[in-house]
N, C-alpha and C positions, 0 to 999 in steps of 0.2 A: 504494500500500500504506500502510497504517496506520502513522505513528512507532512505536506502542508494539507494535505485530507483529513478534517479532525475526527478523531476516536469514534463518538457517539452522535447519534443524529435525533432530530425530533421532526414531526413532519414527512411530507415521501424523499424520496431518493431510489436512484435510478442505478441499478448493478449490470454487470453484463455478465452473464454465466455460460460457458463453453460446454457445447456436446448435448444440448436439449434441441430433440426433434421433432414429437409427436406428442400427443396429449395426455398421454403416461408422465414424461418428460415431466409437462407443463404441471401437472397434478401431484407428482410428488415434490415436487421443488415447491411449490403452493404450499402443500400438508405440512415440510418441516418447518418452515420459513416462519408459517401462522402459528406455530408451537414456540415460539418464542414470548418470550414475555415483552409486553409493552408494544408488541407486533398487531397493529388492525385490521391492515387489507394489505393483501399481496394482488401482483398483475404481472401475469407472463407474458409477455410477446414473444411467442416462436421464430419472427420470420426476423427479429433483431438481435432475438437473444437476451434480449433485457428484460430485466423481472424491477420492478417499482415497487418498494416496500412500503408502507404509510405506517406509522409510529406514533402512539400517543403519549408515549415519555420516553426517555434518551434508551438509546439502543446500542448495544457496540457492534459494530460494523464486523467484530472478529465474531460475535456468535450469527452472523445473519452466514458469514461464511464457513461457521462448524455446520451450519443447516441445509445450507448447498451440499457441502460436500458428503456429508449424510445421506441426503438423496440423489449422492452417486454422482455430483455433475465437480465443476471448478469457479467460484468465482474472480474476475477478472480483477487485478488493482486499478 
């Protein structure tokens, strides 16, 4: 990750997660992502790759990426 990317976020933000294809992909990346705490609404885009987190209190960007990688994919820095 980026130094000047700060740690925790509040609000959406925008990841990009390599190696999701089809609507399995799309669905388990969703289920771990929304198990997170302080996690509201997640959004996959397949055809960009990018999944939109929305957060109602600070999140660390490192557990948004134990929950990617959990459901098997990679998140991008």
């Amino acid at each position: 990750m980026l130094s000047s990317t700060p740690r925790t976020f509040v609000g959406s933000t925008t990841f990009t997660v390599t190696g999701m294809t089809c609507s399995h992909c799309q669905r388990a990346v969703t289920e771990e992502i929304s198990a997170v705490a302080g996690v509201e609404a997640v959004t996959v885009d397949l055809p960009t790759g990018t999944v939109t987190v929305t957060a109602t209190r600070p999140v660390d960007r490192a557990d948004i990426a134990a929950a990617v990688d959990e459901a098997g994919y990679a998140l991008l820095p």
